[in-house]
N, C-alpha and C positions, 0 to 999 in steps of 0.2 A: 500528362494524361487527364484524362475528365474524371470529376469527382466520384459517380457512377463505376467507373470502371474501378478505381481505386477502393473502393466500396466492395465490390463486388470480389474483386483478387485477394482481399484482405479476407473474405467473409470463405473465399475458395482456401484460402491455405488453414483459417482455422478450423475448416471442415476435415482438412487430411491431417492436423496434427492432433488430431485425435488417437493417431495410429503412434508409437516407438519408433517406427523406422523414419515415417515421415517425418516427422520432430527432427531426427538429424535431417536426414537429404536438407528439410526446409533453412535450417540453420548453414548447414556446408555451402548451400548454394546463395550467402550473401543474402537470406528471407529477412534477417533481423531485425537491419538498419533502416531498411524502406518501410517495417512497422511500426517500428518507436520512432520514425520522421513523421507517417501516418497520425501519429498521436496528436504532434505540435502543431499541423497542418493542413491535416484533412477537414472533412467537411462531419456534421455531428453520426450522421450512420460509419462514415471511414472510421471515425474514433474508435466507435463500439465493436467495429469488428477487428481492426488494430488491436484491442484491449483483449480482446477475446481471443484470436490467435495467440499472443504473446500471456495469454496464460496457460493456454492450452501449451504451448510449447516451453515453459515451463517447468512442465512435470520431468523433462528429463535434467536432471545437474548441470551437465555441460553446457546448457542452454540458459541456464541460471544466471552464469557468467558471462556466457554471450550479450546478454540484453542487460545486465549493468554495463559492461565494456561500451556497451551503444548507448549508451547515457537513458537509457529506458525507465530507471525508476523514478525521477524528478516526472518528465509526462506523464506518468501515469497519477500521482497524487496531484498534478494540478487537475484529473479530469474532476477531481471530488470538489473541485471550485467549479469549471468551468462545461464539465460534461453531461450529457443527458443521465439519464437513472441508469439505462443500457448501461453505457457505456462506466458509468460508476460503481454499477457492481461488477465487471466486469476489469473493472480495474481493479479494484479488491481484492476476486479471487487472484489476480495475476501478484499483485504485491505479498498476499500471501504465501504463494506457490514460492515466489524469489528468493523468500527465507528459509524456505527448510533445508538444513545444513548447512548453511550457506554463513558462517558469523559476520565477512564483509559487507552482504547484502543485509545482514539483520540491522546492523548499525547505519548505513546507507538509510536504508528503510525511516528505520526510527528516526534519523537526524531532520530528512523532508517533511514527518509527520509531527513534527513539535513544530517544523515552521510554521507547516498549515495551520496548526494550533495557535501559533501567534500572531497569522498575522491574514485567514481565512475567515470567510463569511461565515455566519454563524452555520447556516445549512453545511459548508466545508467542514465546520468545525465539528459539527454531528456525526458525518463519516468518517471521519477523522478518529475521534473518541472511539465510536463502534469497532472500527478498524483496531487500534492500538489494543482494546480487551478481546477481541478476538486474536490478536497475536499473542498476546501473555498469556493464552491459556497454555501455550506451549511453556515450558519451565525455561529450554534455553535461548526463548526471544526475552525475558525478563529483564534481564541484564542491560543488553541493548539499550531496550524500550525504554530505563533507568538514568544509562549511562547518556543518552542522548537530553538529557534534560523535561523529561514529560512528565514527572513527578509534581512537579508547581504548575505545569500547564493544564493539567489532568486537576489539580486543587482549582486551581482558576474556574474551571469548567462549574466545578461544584457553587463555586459562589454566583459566577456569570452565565454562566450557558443554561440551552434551552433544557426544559422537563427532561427530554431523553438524552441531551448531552451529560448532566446529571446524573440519571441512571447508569448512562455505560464508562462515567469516569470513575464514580463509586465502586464499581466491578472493576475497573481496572487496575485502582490502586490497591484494592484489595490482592487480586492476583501475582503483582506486581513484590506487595508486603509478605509475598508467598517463599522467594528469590532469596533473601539470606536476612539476618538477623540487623546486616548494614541498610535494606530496605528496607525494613520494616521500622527502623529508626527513622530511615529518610520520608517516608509517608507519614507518621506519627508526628513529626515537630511540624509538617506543611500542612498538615489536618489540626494541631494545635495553633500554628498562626494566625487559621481562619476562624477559630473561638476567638482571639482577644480583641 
């Protein structure tokens, strides 16, 4: 199909999953996988409407699982490399949405978000940061966020990254040193490494 129409069907289904009902039909009927392809493949307005459907459809559980099962979470943290603004915060809210209750997708989640952290543009790296303290505000992405290794990537930030990847990795370990007394150890000796 032409990128236009693809654009366009992407930008129609995020409009009706706005609705409960729609959200299933759109999923039952095989909607998923042609969005999180939309991701890898489309043209930069298909991304953002990709991004924006597949958050929107989201909000219901069942669909949670659908769009990991579709390999959905890796495209959407590379749009924070490679996507317009659209489409990056639009992938934001959708990696958001993917966690709540969700503990596979929280760690899923987390594990692509330390990649980008290591091995993302500094701009990647800023949504990136944002993202991760906007997840730990919730107490049971913490762990995750932790367990995936973003504790020393999140310190990195503080030494290397820009002004506001700075700001939001300071917020984040803070939040993070929120999770259990084993956190808060492991933030405290990677904030002491970066004294000596």
């Amino acid at each position: 199909g032409h990128p236009e129409v693809h654009r366009d069907v992407a930008g129609a289904l995020w409009s009706l999953a706005g609705n409960q009902d729609n959200q299933m039909t759109i999923a039952q009927s095989g909607g998923v996988e042609p969005l999180v392809n939309l991701l890898k493949v489309g043209s930069s307005a298909a991304q953002e409407t990709a991004a924006g459907a597949l958050f929107a459809l989201a909000e219901a559980s069942i669909n949670r699982v659908s769009i990991a099962e579709a390999g959905g979470i890796s495209p959407l943290v590379a749009l924070f490399e490679s996507g317009s603004d659209e489409a990056k915060e639009q992938a934001a809210g959708a990696l958001q949405a993917l966690v709540m209750n969700n503990p596979p997708n929280q760690l899923s989640v987390a594990q692509d978000l330390v990649e980008m952290l290591c091995n993302g543009s500094s701009s990647a790296q800023e949504h990136v940061t944002q993202l991760i303290r906007n997840l730990a505000k919730e107490p049971e992405n913490r762990g995750a966020i932790a367990k995936a290794g973003a504790v020393p990537q999140l310190v990195q930030q503080l030494e290397r990254g820009s002004e506001k990847a700075m700001v939001e990795a300071a917020a984040g370990l803070r939040l993070i040193a929120l999770k259990s007394t084993k956190h808060r150890s492991n933030v405290t000796q990677e904030l002491v490494k970066l004294l000596a």
